[in-house]
ROVO-319218 format. One record per residue (C-alpha): residue in one letter; z, x, y. Coordinates in nm, 4 decimals, always signed. Example, Ala and Ser with C-alpha at 12.3 -4.5 7.8 and 13.67 -1.06 7.14 Angstrom:
<kolvos>
- r;up;east;north
- a;+0.7800;+1.2300;-0.4500
- s;+0.7140;+1.3670;-0.1060
</kolvos>
This chain:
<kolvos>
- r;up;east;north
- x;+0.9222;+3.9075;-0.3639
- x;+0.9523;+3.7478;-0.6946
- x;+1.3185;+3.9134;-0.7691
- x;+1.5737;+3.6813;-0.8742
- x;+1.8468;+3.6367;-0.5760
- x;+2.1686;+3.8556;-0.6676
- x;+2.4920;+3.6323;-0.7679
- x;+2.6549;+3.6590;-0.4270
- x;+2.3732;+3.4807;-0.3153
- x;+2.3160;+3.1666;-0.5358
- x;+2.6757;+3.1746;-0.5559
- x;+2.6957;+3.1010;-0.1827
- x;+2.4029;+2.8284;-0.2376
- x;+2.6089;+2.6653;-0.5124
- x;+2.9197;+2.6535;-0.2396
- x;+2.7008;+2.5047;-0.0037
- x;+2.5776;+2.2548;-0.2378
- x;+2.9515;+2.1566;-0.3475
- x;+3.0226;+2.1281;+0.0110
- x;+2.7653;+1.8833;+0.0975
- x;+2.9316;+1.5010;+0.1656
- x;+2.8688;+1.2642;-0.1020
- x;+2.6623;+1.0120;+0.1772
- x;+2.3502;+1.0927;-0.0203
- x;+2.4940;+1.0554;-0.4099
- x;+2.6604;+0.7039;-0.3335
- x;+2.3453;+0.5830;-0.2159
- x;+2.5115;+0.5042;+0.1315
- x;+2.2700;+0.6890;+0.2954
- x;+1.9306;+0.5837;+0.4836
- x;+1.7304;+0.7972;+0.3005
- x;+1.8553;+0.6031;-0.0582
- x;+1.7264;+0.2376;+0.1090
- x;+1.4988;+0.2399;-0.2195
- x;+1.7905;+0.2198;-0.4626
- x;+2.0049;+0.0021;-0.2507
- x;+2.0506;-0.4099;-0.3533
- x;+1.8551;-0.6161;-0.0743
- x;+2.1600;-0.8169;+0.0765
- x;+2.1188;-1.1439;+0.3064
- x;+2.2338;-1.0242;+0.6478
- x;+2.3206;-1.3131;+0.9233
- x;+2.1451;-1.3093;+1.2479
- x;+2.3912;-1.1101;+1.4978
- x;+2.4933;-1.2431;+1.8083
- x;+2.3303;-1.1294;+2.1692
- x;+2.3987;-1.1877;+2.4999
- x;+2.0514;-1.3108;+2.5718
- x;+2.0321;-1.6412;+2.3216
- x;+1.7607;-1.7797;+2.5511
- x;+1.5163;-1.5400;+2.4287
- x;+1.5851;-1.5827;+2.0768
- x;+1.2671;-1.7711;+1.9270
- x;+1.3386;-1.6957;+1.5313
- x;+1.5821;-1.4948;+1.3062
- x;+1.4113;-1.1642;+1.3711
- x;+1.3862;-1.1740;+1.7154
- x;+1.8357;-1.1910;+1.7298
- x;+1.7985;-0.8288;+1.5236
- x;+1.5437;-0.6825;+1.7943
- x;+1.7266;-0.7934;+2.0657
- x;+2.0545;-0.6677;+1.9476
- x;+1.9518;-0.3085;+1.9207
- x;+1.7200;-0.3257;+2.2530
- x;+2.0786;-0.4532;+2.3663
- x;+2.2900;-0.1984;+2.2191
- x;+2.0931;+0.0374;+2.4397
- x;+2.0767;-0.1312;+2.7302
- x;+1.7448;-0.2274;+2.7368
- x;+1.5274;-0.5339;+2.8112
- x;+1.2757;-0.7321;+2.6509
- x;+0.9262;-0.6522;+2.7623
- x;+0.7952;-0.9953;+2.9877
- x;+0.5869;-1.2456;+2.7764
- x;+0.1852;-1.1461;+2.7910
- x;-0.0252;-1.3380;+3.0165
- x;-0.2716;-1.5542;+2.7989
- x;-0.5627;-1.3993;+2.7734
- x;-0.4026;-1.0575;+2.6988
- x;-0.1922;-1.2802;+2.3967
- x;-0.5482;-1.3906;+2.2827
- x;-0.6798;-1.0242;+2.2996
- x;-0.4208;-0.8419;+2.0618
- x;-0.4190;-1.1347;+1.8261
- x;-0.8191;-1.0845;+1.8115
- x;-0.7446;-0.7306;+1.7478
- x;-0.4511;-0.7469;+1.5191
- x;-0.6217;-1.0357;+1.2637
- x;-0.9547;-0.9351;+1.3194
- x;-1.0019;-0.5870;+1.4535
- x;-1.2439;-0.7197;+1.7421
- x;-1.1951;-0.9174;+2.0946
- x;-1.2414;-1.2455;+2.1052
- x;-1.6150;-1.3553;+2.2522
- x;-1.5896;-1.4779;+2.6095
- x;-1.6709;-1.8315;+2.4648
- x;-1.3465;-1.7806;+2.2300
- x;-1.1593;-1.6381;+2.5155
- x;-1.2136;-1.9595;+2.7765
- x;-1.2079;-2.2428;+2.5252
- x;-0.8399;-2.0895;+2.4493
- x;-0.7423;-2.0558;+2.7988
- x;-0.8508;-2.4195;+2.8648
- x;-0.6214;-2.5464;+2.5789
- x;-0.2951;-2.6415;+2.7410
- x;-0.1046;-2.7928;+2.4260
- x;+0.1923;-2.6375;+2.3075
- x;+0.0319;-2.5647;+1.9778
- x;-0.2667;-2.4067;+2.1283
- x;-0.1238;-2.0640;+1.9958
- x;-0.0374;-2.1916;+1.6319
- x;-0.4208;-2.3018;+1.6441
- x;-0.5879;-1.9628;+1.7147
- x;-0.3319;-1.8250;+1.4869
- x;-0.4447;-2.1018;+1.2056
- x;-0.8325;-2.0413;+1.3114
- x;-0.8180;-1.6545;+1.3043
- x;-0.6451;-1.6298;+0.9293
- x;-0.9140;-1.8959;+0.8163
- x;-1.1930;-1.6074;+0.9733
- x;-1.3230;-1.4446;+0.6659
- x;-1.3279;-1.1148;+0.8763
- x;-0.9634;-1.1887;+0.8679
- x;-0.9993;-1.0381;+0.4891
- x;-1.1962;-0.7218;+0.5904
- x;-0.9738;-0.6654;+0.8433
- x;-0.6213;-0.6589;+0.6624
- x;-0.8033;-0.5897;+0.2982
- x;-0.8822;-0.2511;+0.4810
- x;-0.5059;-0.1591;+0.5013
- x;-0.4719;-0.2054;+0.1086
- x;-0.7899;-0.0028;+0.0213
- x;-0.6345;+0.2513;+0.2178
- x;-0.3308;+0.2654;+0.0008
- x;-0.5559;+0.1875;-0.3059
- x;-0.7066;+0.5062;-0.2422
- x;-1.0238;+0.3211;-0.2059
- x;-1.4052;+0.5671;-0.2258
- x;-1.7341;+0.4825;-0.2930
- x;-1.8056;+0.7806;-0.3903
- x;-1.6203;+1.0087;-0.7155
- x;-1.4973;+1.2752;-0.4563
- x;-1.4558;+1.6457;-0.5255
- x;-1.7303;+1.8751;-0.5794
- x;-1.9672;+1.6279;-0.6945
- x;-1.8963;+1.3774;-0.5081
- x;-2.1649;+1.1047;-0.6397
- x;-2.1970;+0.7396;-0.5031
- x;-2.0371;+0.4996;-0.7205
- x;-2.2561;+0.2114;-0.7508
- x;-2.0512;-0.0748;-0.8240
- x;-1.7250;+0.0093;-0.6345
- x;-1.7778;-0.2571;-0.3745
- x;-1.7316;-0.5360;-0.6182
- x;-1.3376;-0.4522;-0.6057
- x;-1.3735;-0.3919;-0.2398
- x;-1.4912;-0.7645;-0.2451
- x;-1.2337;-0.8604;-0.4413
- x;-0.9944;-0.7408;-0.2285
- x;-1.1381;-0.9197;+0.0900
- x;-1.1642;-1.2910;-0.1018
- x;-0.7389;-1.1770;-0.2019
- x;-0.6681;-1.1573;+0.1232
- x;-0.8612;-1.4585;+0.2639
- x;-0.7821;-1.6661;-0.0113
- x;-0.4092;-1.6018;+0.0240
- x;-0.3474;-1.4617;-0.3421
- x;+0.0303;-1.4606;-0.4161
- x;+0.1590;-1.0918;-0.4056
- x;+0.2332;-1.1005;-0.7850
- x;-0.0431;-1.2068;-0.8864
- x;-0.2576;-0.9712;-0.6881
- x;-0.0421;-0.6958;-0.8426
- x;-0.0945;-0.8045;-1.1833
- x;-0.4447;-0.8237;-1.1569
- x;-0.4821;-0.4999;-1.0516
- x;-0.2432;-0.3258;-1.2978
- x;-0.3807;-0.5368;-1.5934
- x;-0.6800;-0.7408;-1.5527
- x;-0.7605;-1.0984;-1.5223
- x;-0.9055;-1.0835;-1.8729
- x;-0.6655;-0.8648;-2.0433
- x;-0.3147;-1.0848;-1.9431
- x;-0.4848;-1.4252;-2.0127
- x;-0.5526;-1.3395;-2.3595
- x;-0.3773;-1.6196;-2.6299
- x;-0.3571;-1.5455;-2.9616
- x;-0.5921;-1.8945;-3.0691
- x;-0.7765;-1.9361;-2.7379
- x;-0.9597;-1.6259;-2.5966
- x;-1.2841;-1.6686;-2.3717
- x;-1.3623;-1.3033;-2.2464
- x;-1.4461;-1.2915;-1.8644
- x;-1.5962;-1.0154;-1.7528
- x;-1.5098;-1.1120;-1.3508
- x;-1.1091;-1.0468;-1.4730
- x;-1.2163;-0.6656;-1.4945
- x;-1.2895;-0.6352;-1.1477
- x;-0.9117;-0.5927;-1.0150
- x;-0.8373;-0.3102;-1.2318
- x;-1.0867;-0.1272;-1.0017
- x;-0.7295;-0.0243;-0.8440
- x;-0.7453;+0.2549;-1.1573
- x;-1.0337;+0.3753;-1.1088
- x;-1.1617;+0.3799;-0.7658
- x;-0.9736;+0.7465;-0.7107
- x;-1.1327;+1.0472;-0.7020
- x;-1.2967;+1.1705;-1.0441
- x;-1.2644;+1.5327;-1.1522
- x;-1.6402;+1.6689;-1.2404
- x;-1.5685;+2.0322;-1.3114
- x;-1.5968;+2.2404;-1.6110
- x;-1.2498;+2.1307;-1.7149
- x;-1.2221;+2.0163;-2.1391
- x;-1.2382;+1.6425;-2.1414
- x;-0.8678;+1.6459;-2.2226
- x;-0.7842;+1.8001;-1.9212
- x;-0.9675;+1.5502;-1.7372
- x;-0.8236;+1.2679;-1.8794
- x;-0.4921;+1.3675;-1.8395
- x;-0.5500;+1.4889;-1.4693
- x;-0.6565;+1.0934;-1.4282
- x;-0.3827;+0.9834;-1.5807
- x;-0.1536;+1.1361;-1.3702
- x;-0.3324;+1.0189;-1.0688
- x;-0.2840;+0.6613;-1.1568
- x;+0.0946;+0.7393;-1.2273
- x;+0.1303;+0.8620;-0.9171
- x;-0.0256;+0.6136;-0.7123
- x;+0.1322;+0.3192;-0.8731
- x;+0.4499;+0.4682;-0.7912
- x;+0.3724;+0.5233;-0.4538
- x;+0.2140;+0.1789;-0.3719
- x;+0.3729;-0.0465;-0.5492
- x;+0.7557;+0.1403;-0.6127
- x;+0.7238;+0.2963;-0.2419
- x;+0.8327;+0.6206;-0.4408
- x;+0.6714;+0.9965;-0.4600
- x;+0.7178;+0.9975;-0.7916
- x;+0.4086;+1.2864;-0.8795
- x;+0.6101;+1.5562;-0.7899
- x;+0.8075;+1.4351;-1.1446
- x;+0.5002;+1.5203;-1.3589
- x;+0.6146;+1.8836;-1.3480
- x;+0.9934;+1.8614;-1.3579
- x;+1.2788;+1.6198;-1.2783
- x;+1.2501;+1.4656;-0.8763
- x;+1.4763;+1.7017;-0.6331
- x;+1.5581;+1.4288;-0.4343
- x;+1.5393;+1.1053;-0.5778
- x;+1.6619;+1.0293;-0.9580
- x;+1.3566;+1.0098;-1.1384
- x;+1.3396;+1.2437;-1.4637
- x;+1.0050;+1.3971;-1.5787
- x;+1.0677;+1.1988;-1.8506
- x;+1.0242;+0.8637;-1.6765
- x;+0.7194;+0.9401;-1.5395
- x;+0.5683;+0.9622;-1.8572
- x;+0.6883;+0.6653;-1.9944
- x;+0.5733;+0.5301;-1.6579
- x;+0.2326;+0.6548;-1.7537
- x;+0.2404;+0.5057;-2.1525
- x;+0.1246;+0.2149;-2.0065
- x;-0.1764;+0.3313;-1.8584
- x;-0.2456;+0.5374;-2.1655
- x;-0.4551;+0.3405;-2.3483
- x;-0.6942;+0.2520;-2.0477
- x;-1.0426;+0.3478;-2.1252
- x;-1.1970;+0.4993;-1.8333
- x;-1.5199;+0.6902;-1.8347
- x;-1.7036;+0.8896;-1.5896
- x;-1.7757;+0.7060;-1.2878
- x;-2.1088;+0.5040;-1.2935
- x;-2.2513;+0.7108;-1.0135
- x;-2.5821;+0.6356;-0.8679
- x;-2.8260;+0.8657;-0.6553
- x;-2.8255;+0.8513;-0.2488
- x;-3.1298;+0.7117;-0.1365
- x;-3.1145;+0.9055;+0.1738
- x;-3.2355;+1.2945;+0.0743
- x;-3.1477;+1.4059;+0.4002
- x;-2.7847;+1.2248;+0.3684
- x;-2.7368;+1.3686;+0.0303
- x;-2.8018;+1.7235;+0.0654
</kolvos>
């Protein structure tokens, strides 16, 4: 335990490592998707066209075809209406909601619960919940501590009026890496607004580090939280592991995820603005 192997023995890892096939280096591999060129890919032909509705469906059906399998049957209507309810807005429809689609017999009658249910503003809370989820999203600092964060829910918010306003995808990634306010600035026209800080809640809603650590180790332990978690939501990369030495698996140097993490660098973030649990019983 804590020996260093004899020669024979890394010597026979270092064969085994040479002997490995070069799949995963050229990037051929499924494993290296994140490196690979996106490349337009033509619909493939199946047996069944009939089914076919849209592009995706011809890649669905090929591989359900491929293993000689069918399509399930089309859902009877009111099931259809039931897992849209639940997929856009995480509840069933009402039995009002439920006859007045039934009784619709136009062929658009779908398209128009699918139009009605995305201009639901529980529509928002619904789907905004999947992105505070990668967001890392708390009201609270976390830890030891763990203190309520008073004003968290205004990027909560945020996120919900995102998704029901249907905010392009770059801009609701800008916002959140740099701030409404901080990429309008001109260098003859600036009006501060306060509202453009909001967004960058994405930096600072993680957890917050409270022990008797120096400030310095604080700040860099929140640094390298942010790092992290940008690379993972945004690059679809673990690229934390890097913060200690160079990735084992994919080719990201220690060194890039530091210069990753210059541009957070100058973010000013204090301690949480934490506020007390009005519940005693709750907070103890």
């Amino acid at each position: 335990m804590g020996n260093e192997l004899p020669a024979a023995e890394i010597a026979r890892i270092e064969d085994w490592i040479k002997s490995l096939p070069p799949t995963a280096a050229s990037g051929k591999s499924e494993w290296r998707w994140p490196y690979q060129k996106p490349v337009k890919t033509a619909p493939p032909e199946v047996a069944n066209a009939a089914w076919v509705r849209n592009p995706i469906d011809a890649f669905i059906l090929k591989k359900l075809e491929e293993n000689q399998l069918a399509p399930a049957p089309p859902a009877a209507k009111n099931v259809l209406c039931r897992r849209v309810y639940f997929d856009l807005l995480g509840v069933p429809p009402t039995p009002e909601e439920m006859s007045a689609f039934l009784a619709d017999k136009t062929p658009a009658a779908y398209e128009k619960l699918i139009d009605k249910l995305l201009a639901d503003p529980r529509y928002g809370e619904r789907w905004g919940r999947h992105w505070l989820d990668l967001a890392r999203y708390g009201e609270t600092s976390g830890l030891e501590g763990d203190g309520a964060i008073g004003n968290a829910w205004r990027y909560r918010d945020w996120v919900i009026d995102a998704f029901n306003s249907n905010m392009p995808y770059d801009r609701f990634v800008l916002l959140q890496l740099a701030g409404g306010d901080e990429h309008s600035k001109t260098r003859n026209n600036y009006q501060p607004d306060p509202q453009g800080y909001i967004p960058t809640g994405f930096l600072r809603v993680a957890p917050w580090d409270r022990s008797n650590l120096v400030a310095a180790d604080v700040r860099q332990n929140y640094l390298n939280e942010v790092t992290t978690v940008t690379g993972s939501v945004f690059l679809g990369l673990t690229i934390g592991c890097a913060r200690c030495h160079d990735h084992k698996y994919d080719p990201i140097p220690t060194r890039d995820f530091y210069r990753l993490q210059s541009f957070f660098n100058t973010t000013q973030a204090g301690t949480p603005l934490e506020v007390p649990f009005k519940n005693k019983a709750f907070a103890e």
